[in-house]
N, C-alpha and C positions, 0 to 999 in steps of 0.2 A: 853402075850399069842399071839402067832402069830395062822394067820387064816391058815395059811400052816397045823399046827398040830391042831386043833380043830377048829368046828363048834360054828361060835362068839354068831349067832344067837340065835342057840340052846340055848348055855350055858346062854347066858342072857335073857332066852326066848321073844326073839323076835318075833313077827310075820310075817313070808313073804308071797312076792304070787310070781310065775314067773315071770318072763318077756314077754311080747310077741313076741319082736323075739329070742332071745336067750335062753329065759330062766333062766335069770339068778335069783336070790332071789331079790326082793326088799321088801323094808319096808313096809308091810302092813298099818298101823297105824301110825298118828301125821308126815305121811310123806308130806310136801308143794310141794318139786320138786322129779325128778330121771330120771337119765339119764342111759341106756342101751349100752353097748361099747365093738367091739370089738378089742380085741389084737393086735394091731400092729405089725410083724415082728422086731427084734432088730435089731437096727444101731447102730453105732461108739456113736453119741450123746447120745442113752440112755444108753450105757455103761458107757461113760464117768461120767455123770452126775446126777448116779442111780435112771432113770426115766424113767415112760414110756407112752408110746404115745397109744390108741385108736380112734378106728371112731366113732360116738355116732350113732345107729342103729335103736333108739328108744329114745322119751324121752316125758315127761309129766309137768308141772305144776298148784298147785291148782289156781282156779280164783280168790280167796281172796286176793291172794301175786302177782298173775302175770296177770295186766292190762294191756291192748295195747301195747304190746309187752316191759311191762318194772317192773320191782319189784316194791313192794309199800307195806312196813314193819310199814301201819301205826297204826296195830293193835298189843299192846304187847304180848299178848297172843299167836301169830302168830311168834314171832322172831323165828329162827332159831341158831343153834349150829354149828359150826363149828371148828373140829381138825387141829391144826396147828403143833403137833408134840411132842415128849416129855411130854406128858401130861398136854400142853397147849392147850385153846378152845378160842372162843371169839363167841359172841353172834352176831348178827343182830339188829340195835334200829335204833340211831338217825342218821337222813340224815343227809348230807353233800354236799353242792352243789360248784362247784369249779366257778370260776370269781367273 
């Protein structure tokens, strides 16, 4: 289902509210972060590389997950969902600290 031809939201009843500057839908409910963005102009790059670019215009984080300016997924209840494409997700859990 592409969101071009139907309302995703709708159809899986989601709940939204606007955005504050745009307007746009966000997740009302079980939402941690969201980010508000507007459209970019197309360039050469996001033709090439069927992608696109926005300015983020607004944005928000719960305090559960975002401490001192940093994530902190130490509650499981809390992880997050993430689409990676094709019908691939991957969740949020265990840290991993690099050195």
């Amino acid at each position: 289902m592409s969101g071009r031809e139907e309302d995703k939201f709708n159809c899986y009843g989601i709940p939204v509210v606007k955005g504050p500057v745009l307007g746009l839908p966000l997740v009302e409910e079980k939402c941690l972060a969201w980010m508000e963005c507007r459209l970019l102009p197309a360039t050469s790059a996001q033709q090439k590389y069927d992608t696109l670019f926005g300015e983020v215009v607004s944005a928000a984080a719960d305090a559960r997950v975002f401490v001192e300016g940093r994530w902190q997924f130490d509650d499981d209840k809390l992880n997050t969902l993430h689409h990676l494409g094709a019908g691939t997700f991957v969740t949020s859990g265990k840290r991993v600290t690099a050195g």
